[in-house]
C-alpha positions as CSV (number, residue, x, y, z in Angstrom):
1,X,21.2,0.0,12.9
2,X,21.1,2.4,15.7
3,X,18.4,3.1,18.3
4,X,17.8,6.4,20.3
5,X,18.1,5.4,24.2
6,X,15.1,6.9,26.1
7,X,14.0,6.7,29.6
8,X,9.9,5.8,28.4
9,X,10.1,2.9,26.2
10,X,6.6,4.3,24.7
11,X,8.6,6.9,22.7
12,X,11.5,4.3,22.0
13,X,9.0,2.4,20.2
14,X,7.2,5.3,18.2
15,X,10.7,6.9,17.2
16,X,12.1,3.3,15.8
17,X,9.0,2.5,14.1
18,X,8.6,5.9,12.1
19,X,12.3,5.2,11.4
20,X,11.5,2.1,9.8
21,X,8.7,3.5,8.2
22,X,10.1,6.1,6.4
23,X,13.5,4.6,5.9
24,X,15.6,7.5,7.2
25,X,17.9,7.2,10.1
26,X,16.9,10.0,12.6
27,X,21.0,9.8,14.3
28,X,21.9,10.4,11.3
29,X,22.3,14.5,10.6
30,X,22.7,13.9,6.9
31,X,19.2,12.5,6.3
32,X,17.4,15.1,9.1
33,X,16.7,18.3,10.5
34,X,15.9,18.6,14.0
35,X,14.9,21.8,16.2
36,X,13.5,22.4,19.8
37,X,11.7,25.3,18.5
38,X,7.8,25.0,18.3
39,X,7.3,27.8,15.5
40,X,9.7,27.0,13.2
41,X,8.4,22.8,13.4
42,X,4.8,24.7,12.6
43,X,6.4,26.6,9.8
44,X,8.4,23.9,8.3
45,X,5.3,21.6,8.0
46,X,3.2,24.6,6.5
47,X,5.9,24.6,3.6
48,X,5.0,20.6,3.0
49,X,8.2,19.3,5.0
50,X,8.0,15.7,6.9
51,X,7.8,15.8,9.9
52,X,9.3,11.8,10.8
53,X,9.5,12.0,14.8
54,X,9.2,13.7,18.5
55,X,11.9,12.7,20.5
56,X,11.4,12.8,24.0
57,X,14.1,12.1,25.7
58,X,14.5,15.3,27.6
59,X,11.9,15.6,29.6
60,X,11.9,19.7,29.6
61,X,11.6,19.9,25.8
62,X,10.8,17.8,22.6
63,X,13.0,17.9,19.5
64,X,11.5,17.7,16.4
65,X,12.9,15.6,13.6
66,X,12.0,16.1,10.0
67,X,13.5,14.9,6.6
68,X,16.5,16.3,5.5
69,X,15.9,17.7,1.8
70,X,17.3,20.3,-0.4
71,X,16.0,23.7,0.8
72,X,14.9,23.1,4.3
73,X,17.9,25.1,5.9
74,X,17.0,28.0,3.9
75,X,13.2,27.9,4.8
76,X,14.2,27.3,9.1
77,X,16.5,30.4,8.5
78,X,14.2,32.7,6.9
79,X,11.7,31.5,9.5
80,X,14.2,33.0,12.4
81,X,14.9,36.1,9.9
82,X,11.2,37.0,9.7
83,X,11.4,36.6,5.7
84,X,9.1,33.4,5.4
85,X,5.8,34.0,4.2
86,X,3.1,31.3,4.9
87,X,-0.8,31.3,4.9
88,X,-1.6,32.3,8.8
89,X,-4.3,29.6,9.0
90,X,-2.6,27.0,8.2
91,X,0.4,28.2,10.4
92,X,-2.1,28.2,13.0
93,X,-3.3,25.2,12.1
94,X,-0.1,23.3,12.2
95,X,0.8,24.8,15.7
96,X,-2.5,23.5,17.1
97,X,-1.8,19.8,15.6
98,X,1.9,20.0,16.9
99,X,0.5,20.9,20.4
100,X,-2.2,18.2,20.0
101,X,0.3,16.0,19.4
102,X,2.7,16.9,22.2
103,X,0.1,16.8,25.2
104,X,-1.9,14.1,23.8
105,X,0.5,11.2,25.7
């Protein structure tokens, strides 16, 4: 079993136990998708992908892990091409929760 290092053990903590409650290794590339990018995170949870952890560890940015399943590539990439289509409240929505979420600790 491996553990992320961080400098805050608060966010050790949170990212091991949402790796133990959803079973995935987030070290492991096979089983997640991660990006630095706040609109595509909001866009990828709009299209009903997992969002498992926010790692920390950088204190500039947050990285955003989410399952790894079959078409979540394709759905980041047409995000960045400008071909995803998505309701605009909910993308909305999602951005405001991910925010919440970052400045809440």
């Amino acid at each position: 079993m491996r553990f992320l290092i961080f400098k805050n053990v608060h966010y050790q903590s949170l990212v091991i136990t949402m790796k133990k409650k959803s079973g995935v290794d987030v070290n492991d590339s096979a089983q997640v998708f991660t990006t630095y990018d706040l609109g595509v995170a909001a866009a990828l949870l709009c299209a009903d992908f997992e969002l498992l952890a926010l790692d920390r560890a950088n204190s500039r940015k947050v990285l955003f892990i989410f399952r790894r399943v079959a078409r979540i590539d394709d759905t980041a990439n047409s995000y960045f091409a400008g071909h995803l289509e998505t309701n605009a409240r909910s993308f909305f929505d999602q951005l405001k929760a991910l925010k919440n979420r970052l400045y809440s600790d």
